[in-house]
N, C-alpha and C positions, 0 to 999 in steps of 0.2 A: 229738530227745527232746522231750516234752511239756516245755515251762515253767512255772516256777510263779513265773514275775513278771507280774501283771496290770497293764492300763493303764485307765482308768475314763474315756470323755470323751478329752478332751487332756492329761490329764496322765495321765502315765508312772508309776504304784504298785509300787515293789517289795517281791517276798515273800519270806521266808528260805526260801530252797533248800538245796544242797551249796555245797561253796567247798573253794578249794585251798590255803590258807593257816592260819598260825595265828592265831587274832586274838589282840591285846594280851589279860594277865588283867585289866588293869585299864584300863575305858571297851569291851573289846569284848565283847561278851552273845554268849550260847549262839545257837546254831545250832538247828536243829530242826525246826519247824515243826508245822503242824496240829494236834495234841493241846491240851489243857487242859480245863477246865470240871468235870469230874465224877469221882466216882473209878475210872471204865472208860477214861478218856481219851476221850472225846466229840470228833470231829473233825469239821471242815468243809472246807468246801472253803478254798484258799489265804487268810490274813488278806492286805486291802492296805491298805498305810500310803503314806501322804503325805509321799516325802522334804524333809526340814527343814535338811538338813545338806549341806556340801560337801565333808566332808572325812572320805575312807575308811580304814582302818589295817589292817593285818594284820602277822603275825611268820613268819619262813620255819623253817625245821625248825633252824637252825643262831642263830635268834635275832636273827638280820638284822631290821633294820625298814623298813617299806612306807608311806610316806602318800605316800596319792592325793591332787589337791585337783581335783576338777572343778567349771568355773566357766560360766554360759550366757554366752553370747559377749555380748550387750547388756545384760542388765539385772545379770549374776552369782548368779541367783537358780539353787538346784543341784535344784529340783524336773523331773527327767527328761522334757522332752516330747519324740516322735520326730518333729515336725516344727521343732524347734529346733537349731541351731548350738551346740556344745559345747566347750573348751580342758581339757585335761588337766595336771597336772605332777605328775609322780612323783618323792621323793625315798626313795634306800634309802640304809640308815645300815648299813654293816658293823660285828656284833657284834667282831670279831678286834681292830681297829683303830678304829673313829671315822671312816673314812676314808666320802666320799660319791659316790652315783652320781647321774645326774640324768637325765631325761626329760622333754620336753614336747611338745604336737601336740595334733592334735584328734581329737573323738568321735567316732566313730558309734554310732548303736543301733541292732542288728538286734533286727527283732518281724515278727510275723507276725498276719495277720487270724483269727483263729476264727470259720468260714463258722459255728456250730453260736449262739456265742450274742452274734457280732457287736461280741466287743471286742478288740483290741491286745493283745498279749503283747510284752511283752522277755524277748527268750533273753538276750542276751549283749550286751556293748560291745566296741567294736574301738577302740583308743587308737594311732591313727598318729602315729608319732616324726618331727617338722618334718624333723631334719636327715638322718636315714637312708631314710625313706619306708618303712620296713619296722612292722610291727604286733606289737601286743601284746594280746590275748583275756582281757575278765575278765570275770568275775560281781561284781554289788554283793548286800551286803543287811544286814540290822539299819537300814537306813534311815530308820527313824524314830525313833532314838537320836540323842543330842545329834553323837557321834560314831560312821559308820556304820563297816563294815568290806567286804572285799573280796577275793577270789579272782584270781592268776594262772590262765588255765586255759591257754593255748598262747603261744609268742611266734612270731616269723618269723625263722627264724636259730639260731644254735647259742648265743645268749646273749641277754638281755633286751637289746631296742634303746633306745641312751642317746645322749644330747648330743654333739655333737662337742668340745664344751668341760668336759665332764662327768671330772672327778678319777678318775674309776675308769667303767673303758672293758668290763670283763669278768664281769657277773651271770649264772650260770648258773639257770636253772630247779629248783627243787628238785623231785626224785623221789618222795619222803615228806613231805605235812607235812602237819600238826596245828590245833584250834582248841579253843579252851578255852571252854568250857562252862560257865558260872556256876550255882551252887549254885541260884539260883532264876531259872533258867529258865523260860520256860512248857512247856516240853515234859517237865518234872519230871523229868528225868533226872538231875540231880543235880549236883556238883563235878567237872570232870574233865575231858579230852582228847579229842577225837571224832578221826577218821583222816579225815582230809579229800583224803586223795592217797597212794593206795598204787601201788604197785609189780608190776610183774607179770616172770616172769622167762621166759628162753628157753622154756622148757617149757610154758610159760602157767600156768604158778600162781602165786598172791600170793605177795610176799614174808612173812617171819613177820610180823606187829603186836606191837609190844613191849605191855609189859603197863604200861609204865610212861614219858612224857616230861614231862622238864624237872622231876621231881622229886614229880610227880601221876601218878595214874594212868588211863591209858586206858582209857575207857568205854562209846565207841560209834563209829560209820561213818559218814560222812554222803558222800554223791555222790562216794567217795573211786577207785571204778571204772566210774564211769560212760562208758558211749559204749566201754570198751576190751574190744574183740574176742578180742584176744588173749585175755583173763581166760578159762579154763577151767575153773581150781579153786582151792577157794582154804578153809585151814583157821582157821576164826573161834575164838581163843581165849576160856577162859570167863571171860576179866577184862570183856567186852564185856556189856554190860546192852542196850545201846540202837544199835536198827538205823534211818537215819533216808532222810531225802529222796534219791532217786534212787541208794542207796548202791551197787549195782549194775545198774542199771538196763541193759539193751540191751549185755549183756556176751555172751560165748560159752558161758557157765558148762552144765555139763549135767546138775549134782547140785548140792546142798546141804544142810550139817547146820546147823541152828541148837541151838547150843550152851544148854544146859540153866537160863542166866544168863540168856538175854535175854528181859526183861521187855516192852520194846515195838518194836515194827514199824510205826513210823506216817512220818506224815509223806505223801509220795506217791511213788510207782510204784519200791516199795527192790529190787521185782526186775522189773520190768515189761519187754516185749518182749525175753526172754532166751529167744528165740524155740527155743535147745536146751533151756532144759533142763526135763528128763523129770520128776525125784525132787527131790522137797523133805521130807524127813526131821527132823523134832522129838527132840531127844534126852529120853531119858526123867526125869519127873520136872520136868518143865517148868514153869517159873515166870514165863511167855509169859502177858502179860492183855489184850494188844491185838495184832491185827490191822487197820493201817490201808486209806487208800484205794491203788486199783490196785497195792498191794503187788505182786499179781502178772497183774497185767492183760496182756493179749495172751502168754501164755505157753502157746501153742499144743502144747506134746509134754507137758505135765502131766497126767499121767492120773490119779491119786488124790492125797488131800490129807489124812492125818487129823491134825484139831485138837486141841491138848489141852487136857486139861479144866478148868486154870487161867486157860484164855482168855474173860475176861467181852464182847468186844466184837470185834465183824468190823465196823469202825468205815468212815466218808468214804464215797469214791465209788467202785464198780467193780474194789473187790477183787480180783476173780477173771473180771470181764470177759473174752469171748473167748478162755478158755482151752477153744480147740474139739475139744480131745481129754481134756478130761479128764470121767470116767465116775461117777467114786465119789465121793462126801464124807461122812469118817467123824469124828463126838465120839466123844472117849475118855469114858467110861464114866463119868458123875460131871462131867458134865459143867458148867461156872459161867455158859457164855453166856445173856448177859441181851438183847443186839441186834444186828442185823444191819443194816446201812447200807443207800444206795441202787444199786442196778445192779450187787449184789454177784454174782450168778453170770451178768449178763446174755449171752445170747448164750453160752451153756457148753451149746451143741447138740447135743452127746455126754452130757450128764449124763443119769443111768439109776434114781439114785439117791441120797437125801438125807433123814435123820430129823432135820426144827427140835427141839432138845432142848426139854425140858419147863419150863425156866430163862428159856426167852428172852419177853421182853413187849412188845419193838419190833423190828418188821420196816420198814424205811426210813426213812431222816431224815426225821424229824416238820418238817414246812412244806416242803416239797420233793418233786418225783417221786420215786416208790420202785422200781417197777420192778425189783425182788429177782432173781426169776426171771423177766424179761422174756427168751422165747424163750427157755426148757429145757423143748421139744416132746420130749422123749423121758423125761421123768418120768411114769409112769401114771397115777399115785396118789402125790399127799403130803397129810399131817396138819398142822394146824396146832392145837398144841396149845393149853389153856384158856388158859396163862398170858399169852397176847397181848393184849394190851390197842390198842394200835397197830397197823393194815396200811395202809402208803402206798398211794398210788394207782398201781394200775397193778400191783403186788405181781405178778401172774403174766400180765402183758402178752401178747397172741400165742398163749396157751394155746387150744387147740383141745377141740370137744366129747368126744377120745378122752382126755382126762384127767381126771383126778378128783381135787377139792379137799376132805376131809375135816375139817369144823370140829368142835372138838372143846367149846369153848366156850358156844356158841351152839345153841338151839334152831331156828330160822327167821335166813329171809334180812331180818325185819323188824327183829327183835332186834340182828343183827348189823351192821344200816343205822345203828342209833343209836352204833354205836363206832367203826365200821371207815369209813364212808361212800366213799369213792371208792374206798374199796380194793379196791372190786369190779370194777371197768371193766375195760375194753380184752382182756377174755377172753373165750372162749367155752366155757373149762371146766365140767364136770357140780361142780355143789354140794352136799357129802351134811350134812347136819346131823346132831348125834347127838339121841338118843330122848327126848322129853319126859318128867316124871316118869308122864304120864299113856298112854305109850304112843309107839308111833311115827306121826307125822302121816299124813296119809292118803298124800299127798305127798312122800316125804324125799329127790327129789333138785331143785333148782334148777341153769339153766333150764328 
């Protein structure tokens, strides 16, 4: 799966993703990611922070307690680099009893190169236990908190690997757990519990998500079924507002209803390479205001999509990237979208059809390639309505002379130089301008 921990140079930047635990409510912050700034939820690509702290906390579904303390081996300074030496020590505190488990050994980080813009990513850490040699898989993040937090994601064995001298010899994995979510968040979702590790049952469908733990109640998903095949279907309760980072990312799912409560889909890639599934269905009355980045990127059997019309923002990067079958994109009628991101239908090679409502005034992240419809060669004719004020560069990328860009705004292509400026390139679509007060230019198609 795509990561969303960047590394800048030599030092290791972690970004809040998903995670499998619950973090303390008090010292450990919301989860989330991407959103903030404006009242559409304006997203960027991943924030990276600068970890300051060595010491990560989370709570398991049963209130058990997690502190990590990772230390660099020479100097102890906990800022992540992948070509440094790392020491681990885990202590879990059972809620039942008081009674402790213990762990120690060293780090690895796995990351990978991005041939595309040539920086380091951390996926994951691998925390090898000195005396069993067996492994334990976690994500960090909040890392730039006094005190960060962190994610069990797999261990090696039928039980977390601990000490040979460790008071308690037998931690199971929890199957369900939770992360709490602070009122002020940047991801504005509010007070409340995110499902950070669900469950999938013989059958492959999720198990239920209660509406309510530890006495708050549950609000959103975060990476809670990512990577699991098995997930086929899965029924999202309306207590859920906020769908977030990787929440099912690269599962087997083949449908979806999003439930008439959820307000935002941000973060990155919450259903992305679910390479089945077909239908994504909006329930009626939608109260849905963003759509973030690769929400549903590489979702190759998607064939139509209609938005609804409570959604002001098709926000980040690559939306709907390489969803190479899907044909239709429809607003609901009334529709509030005010922008659309960058590389949002790029490569949607099948698309046949798409009306930019009359709402919208940015089409790609302003200071960035835009690339909207970079390769949607099977579009004949789209309008770009007045209300545009912004076209990133590259906006209809790869378009050929048998398409036609209809500006609705603009008179001439000189006029429209002074707003739009790059946002003409890399096409070689027919340009129709609409009819001066004086008439229709002698000229009204460009090139």
């Amino acid at each position: 799966m795509k990561s969303m921990f960047k590394l800048l140079g030599i030092i290791a930047i972690v970004a809040v993703i998903g995670f499998t635990m619950i973090a303390c409510d008090t010292g450990g912050g919301g989860g989330g990611g991407g959103g903030g700034g404006s009242d559409v939820g304006e997203q960027k690509k991943p924030d990276t922070y600068v970890p300051q702290n060595e010491r990560y906390t989370s709570l398991d579904a049963n209130l058990n307690e997690y502190v990590l303390d990772i230390n660099e081996v020479t100097t102890g300074r906990a800022a992540l680099n992948y070509q440094k030496n790392y020491t681990y020590k885990l202590t879990i505190t059972l809620k039942a009893d008081g009674s402790v488990a213990t762990s120690k050994g060293t780090v690895k980080i796995n990351y990978y190169k991005n041939e595309g813009d040539g920086l380091i990513y951390i996926t994951t850490l691998d925390l090898t236990n000195t005396d069993t040699g067996k492994k334990i898989n976690i994500t960090i993040f909040d890392s730039d908190k006094d005190t960060g937090n962190f994610a069990i994601n797999s261990i090696e064995g039928d039980t977390i690997p601990v000490d040979t001298d460790s008071p308690v010899k037998n931690v199971e994995m929890p199957k369900v757990a939770y992360l709490y979510n602070e009122a002020n968040a940047p991801n504005g979702a509010g007070a409340g519990y995110f499902l950070i590790k669900g469950d999938v049952d013989s059958a492959g469908k999720a198990k239920n998500i209660e509406s309510s733990f530890n006495g708050k109640p549950v609000i959103g998903i975060l990476k809670a079924f990512a990577d699991n095949k098995d997930l086929k279907s899965i029924t999202i309760p309306a207590n859920i507002t906020y769908i977030g980072n990787a929440a099912f990312q690269n599962t087997g799912l083949t449908t979806i209803t999003i439930p008439a409560t959820v307000k935002k889909i941000e973060g990155y890639s919450n259903f992305a390479d679910c390479a089945q599934l077909a239908t994504v269905t909006f329930a009626p009355n939608s109260q849905l205001e963003v759509i973030g980045g690769q929400a549903f990127f590489n979702c190759s059997k998607l064939t139509a999509i209609d938005i609804p019309k409570s959604v002001k923002a098709i926000d980040g990067w690559e939306t709907f990237e390489n969803c190479t079958s899907l044909t239709t994109v429809t607003f609901e009628t009334g529709s509030q979208l005010q922008r659309f991101g960058s590389m949002t239908f790029a490569g949607c090679s099948a698309l046949t059809s798409i009306t930019i409502p009359g709402t919208v005034t940015t089409i790609g992240l302003e200071g960035n390639w835009g690339g909207t419809f970079d390769n949607c060669t099977k579009i004949n004719e789209i309008t770009i309505p007045e209300s545009v004020s912004y076209l990133g560069p590259g906006t209809f990328a790869n378009w050929t002379d048998t398409q036609t860009i209809n500006v609705e705004g603009y008179y001439s292509r000189e006029e429209a130089d002074d707003a739009w400026a790059e946002g003409w390139n890399w096409t070689d679509a027919i340009w129709v301008f609409k009819d001066s007060p004086q008439g229709p230019p002698p000229t009204p198609i460009w090139p």
